[in-house]
DSSP file (Angstrom, degrees, kcal/mol; ACC not computed):
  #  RESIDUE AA STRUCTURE BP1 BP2  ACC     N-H-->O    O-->H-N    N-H-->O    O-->H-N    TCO  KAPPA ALPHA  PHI   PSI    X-CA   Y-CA   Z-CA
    1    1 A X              0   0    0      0, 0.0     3,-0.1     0, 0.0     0, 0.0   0.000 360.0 360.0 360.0 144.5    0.0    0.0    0.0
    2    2 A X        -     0   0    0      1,-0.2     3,-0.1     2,-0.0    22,-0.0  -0.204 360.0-168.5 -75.2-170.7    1.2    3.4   -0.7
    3    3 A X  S    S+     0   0    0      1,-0.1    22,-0.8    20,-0.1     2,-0.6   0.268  73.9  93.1-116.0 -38.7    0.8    6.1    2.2
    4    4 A X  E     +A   24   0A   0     20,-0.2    20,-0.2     1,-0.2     3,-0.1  -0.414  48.0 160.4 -47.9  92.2    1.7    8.7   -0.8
    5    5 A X  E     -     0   0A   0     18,-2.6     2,-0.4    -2,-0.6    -1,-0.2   0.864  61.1 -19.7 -47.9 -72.9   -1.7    9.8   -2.0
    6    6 A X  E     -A   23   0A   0     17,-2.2    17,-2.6     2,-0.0    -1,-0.3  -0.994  52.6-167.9-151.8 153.2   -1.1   13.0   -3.8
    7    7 A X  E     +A   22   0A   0     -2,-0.4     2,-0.3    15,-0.2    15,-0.2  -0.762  13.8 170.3-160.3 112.0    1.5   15.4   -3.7
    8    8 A X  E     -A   21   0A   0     13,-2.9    13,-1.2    -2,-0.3     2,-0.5  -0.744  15.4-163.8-119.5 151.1    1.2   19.0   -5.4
    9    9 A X  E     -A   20   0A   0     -2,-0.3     2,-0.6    11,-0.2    11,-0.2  -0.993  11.4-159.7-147.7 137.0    3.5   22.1   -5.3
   10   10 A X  E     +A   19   0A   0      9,-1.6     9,-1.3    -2,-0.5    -2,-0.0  -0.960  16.4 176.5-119.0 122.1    1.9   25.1   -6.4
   11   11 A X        +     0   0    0     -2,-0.6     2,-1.2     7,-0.2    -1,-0.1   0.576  62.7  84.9-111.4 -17.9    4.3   28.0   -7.5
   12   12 A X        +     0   0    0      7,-0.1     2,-0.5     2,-0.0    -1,-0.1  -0.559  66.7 122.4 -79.9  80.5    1.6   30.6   -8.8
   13   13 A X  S    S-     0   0    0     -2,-1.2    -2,-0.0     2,-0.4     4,-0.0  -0.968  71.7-113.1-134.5 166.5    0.8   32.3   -5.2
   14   14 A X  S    S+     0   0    0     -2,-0.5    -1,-0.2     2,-0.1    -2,-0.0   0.913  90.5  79.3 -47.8 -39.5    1.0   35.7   -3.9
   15   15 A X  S    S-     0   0    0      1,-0.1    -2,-0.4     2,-0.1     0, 0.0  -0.293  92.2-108.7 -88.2 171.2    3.7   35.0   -1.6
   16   16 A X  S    S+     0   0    0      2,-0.0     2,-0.3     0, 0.0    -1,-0.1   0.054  96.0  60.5 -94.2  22.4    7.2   34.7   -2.2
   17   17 A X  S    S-     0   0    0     -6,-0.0     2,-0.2    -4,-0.0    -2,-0.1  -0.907  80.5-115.2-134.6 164.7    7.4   30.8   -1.6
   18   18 A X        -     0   0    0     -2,-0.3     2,-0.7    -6,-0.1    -7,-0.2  -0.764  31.7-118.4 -96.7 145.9    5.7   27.9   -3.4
   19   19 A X  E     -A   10   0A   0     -9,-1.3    -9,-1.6    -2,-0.2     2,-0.7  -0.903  17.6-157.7-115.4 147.6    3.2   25.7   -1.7
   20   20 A X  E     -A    9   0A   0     -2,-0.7     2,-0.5   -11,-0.2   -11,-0.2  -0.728   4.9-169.6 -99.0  92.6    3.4   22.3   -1.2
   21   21 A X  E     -A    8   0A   0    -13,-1.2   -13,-2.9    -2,-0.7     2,-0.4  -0.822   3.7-174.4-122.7 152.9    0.5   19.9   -0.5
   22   22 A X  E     -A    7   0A   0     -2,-0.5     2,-0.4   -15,-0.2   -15,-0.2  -0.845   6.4-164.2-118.7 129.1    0.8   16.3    0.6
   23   23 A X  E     -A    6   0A   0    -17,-2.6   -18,-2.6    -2,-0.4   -17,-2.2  -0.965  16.0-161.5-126.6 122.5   -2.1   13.8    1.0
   24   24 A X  E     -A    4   0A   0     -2,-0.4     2,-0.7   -20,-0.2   -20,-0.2  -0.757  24.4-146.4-137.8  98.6   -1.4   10.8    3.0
   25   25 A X        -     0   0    0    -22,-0.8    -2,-0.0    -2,-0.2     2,-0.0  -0.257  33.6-177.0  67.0  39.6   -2.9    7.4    3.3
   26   26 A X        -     0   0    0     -2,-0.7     2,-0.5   -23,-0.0   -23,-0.0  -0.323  28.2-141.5 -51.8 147.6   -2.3    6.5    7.3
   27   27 A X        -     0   0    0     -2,-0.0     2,-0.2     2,-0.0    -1,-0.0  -0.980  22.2-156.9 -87.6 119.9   -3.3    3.2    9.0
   28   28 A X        -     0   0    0     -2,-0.5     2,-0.5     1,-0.0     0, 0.0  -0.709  18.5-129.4 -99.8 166.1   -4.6    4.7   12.5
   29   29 A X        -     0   0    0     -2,-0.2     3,-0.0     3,-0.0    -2,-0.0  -0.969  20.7-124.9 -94.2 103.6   -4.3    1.5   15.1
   30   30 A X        -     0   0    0     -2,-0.5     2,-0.5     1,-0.1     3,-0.1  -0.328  30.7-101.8 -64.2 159.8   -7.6    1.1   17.1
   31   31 A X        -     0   0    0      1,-0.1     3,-0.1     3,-0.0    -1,-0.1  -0.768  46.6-102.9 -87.1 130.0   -7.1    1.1   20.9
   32   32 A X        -     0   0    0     -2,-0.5     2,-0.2     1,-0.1    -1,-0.1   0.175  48.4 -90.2 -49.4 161.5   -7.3   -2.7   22.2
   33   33 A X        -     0   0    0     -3,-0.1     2,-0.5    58,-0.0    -1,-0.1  -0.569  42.2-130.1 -80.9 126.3  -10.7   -3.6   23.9
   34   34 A X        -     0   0    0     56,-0.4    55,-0.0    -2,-0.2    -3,-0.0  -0.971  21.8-119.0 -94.6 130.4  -10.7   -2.8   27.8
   35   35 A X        -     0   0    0     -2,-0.5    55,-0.2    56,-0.1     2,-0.2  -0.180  33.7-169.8 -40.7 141.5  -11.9   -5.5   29.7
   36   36 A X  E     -B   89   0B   0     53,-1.7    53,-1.5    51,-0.0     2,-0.5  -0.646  31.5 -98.7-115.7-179.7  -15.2   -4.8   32.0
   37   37 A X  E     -B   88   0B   0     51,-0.3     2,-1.3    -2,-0.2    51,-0.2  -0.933  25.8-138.8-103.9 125.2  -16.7   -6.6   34.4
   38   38 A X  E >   +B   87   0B   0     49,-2.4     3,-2.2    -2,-0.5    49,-0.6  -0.759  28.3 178.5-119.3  70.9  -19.8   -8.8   33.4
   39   39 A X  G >   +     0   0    0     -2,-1.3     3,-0.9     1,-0.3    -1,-0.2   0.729  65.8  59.8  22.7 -96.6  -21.6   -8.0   36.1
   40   40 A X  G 3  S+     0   0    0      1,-0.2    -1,-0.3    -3,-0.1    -2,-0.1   0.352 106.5  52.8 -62.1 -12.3  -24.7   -9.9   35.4
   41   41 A X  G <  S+     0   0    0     -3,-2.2    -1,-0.2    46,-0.1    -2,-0.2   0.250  74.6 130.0-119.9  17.7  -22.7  -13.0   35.3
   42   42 A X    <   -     0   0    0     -3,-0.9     2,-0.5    44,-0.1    44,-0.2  -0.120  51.6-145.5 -56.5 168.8  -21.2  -12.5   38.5
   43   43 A X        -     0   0    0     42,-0.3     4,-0.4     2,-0.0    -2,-0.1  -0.861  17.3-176.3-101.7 141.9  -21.4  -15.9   41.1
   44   44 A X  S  > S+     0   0    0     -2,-0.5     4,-2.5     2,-0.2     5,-0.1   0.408  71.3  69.3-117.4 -29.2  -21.7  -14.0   43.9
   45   45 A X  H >> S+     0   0    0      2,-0.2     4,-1.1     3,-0.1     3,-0.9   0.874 100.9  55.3 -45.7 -90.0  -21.7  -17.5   46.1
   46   46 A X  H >> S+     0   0    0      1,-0.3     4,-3.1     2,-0.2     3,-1.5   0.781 109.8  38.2 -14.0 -79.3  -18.3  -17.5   45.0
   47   47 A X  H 3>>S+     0   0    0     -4,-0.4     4,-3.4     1,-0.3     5,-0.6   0.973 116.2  55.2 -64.7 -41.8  -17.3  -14.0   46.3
   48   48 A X  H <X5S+     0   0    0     -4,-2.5     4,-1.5    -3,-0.9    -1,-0.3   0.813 107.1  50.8 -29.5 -43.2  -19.4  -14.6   49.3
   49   49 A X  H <X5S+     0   0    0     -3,-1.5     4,-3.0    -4,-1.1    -1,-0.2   0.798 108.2  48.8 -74.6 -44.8  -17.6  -17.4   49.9
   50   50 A X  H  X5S+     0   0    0     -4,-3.1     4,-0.9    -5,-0.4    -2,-0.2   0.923 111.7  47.4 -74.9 -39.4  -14.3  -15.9   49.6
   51   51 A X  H  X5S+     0   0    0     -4,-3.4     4,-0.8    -5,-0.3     5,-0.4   0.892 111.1  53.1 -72.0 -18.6  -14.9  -12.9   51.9
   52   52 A X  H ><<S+     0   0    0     -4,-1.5     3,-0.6    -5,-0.6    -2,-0.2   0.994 101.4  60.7 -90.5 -28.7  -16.4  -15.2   54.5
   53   53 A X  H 3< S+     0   0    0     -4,-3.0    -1,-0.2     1,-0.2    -2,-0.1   0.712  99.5  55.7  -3.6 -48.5  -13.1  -17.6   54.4
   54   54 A X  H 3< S-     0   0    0     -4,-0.9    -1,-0.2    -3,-0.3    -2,-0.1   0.975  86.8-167.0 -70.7 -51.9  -10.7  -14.9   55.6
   55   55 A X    <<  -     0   0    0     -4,-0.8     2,-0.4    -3,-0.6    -3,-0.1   0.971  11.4-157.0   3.0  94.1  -13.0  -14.4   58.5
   56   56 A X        -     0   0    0     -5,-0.4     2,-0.5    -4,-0.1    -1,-0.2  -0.644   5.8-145.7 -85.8 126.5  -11.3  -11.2   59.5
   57   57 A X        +     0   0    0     -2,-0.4     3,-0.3    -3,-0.1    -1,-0.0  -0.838  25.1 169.4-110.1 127.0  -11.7  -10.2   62.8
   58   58 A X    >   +     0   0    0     -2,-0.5     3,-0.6     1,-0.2    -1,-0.1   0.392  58.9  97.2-122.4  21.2  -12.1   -6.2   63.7
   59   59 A X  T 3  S+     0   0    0      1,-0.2    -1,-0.2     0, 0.0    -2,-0.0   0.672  82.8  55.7 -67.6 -38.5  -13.0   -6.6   67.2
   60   60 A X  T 3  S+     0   0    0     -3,-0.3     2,-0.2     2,-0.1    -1,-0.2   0.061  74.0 133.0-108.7   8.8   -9.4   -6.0   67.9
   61   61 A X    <   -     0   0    0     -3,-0.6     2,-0.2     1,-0.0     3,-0.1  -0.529  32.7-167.4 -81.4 158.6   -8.6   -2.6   66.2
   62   62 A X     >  -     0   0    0      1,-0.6     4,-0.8    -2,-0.2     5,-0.1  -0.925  44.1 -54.3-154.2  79.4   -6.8   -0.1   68.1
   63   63 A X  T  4 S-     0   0    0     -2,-0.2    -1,-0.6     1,-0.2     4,-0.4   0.193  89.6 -34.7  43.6 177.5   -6.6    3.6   66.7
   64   64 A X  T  > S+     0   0    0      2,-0.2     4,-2.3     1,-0.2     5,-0.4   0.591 130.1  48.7  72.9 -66.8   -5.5    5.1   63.3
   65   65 A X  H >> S+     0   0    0      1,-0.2     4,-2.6     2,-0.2     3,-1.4   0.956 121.9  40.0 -68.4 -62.2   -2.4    2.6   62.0
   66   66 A X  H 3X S+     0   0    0     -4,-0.8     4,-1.1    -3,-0.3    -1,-0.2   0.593 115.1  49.6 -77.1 -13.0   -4.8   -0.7   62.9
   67   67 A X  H 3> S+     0   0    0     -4,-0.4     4,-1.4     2,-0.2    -1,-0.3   0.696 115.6  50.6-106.0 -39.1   -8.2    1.2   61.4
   68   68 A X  H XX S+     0   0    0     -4,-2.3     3,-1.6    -3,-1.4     4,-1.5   0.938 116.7  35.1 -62.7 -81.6   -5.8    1.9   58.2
   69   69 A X  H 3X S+     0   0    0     -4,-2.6     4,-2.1    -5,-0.4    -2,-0.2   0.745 111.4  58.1 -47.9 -47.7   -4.5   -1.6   57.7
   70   70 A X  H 3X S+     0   0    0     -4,-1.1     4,-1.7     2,-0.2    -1,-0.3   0.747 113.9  43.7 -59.4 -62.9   -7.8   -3.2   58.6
   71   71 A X  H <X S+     0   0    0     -3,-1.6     4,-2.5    -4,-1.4     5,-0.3   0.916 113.7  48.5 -57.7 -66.2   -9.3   -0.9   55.4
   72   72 A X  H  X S+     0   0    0     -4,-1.5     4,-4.4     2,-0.2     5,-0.4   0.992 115.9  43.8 -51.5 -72.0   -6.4   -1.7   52.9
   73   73 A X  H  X S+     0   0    0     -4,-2.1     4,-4.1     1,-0.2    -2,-0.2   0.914 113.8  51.0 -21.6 -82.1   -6.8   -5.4   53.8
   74   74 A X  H  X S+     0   0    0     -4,-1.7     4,-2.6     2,-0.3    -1,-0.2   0.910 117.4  41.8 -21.7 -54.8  -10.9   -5.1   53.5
   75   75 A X  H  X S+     0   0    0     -4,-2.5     4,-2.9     1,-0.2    -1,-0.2   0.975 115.7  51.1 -78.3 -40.9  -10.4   -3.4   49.9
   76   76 A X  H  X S+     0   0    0     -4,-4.4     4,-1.8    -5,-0.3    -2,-0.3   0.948 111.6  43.2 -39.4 -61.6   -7.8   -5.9   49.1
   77   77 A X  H >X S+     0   0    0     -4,-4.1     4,-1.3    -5,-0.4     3,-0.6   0.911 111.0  54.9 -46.3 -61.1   -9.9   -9.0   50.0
   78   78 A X  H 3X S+     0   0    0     -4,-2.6     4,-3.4     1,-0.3     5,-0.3   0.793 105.8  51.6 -88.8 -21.0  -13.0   -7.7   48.3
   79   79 A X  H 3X S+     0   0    0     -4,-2.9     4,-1.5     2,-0.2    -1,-0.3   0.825 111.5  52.9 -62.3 -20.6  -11.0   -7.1   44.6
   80   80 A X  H <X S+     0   0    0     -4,-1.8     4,-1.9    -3,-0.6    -2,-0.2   0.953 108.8  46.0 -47.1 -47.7   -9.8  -10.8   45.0
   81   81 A X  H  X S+     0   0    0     -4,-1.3     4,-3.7     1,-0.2     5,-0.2   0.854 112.4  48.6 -97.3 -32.3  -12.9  -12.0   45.4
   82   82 A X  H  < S+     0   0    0     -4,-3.4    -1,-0.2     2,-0.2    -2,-0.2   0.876 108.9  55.8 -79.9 -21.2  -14.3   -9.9   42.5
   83   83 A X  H >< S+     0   0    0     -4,-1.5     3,-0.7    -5,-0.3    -2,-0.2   0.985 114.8  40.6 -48.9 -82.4  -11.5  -11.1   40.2
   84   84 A X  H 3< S+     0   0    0     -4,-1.9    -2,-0.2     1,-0.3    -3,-0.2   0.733 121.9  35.5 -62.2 -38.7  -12.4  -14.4   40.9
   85   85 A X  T 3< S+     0   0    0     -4,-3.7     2,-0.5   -39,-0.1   -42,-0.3   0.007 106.8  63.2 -94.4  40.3  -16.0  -14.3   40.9
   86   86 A X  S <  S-     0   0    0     -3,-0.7   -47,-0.1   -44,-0.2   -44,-0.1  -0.914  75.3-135.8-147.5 123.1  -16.8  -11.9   38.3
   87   87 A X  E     -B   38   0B   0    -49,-0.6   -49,-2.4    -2,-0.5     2,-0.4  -0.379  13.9-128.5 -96.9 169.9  -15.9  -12.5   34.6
   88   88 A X  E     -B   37   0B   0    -51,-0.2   -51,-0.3    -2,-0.1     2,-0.2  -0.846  19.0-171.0-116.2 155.0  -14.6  -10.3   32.4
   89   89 A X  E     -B   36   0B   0    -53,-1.5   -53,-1.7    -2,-0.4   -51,-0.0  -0.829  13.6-162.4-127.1-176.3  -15.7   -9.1   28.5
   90   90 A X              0   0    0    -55,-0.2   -56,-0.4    -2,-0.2    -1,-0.1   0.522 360.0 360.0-126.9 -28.4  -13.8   -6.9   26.1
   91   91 A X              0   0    0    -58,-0.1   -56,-0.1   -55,-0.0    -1,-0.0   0.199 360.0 360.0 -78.3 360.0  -16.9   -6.1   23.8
């Protein structure tokens, strides 16, 4: 395939240079498909199953540092469990 399309130089203009125009034939690259979350096809046993396994106990927090980690864990857990129960599409 060419990319050159047309290519014209026009020398009659008012100004004191000639102009040049170039028409060119690109392939643009579409952007890859992002994966979603299918929702609707979720098992939700399955993630159920996986946050109640850990059985995280918060009885025991203690200010600020323990209330932090205790949250990071908690957010952690419940994207495992939606990676695993939750499929993904691209569409």
């Amino acid at each position: 395939m060419q990319s050159v399309l047309t290519l014209a130089m026009d020398h009659e203009t008012t100004a004191d240079h000639s102009t040049t125009t170039l028409s060119l034939s690109l392939l643009l690259a579409s952007e890859p498909a992002t994966p979603h979350q299918c929702w609707h096809k979720a098992d939700w046993g399955m993630f159920n199953s996986r946050i109640e396994a850990v059985k995280m106990d918060l009885s025991q927090l203690q200010g600020t540092d323990d209330t932090l980690r205790a949250i990071t864990n908690i957010t952690r857990l419940i994207h495992q469990a939606v990676r695993e129960a939750v499929p993904l599409r691209t569409a």
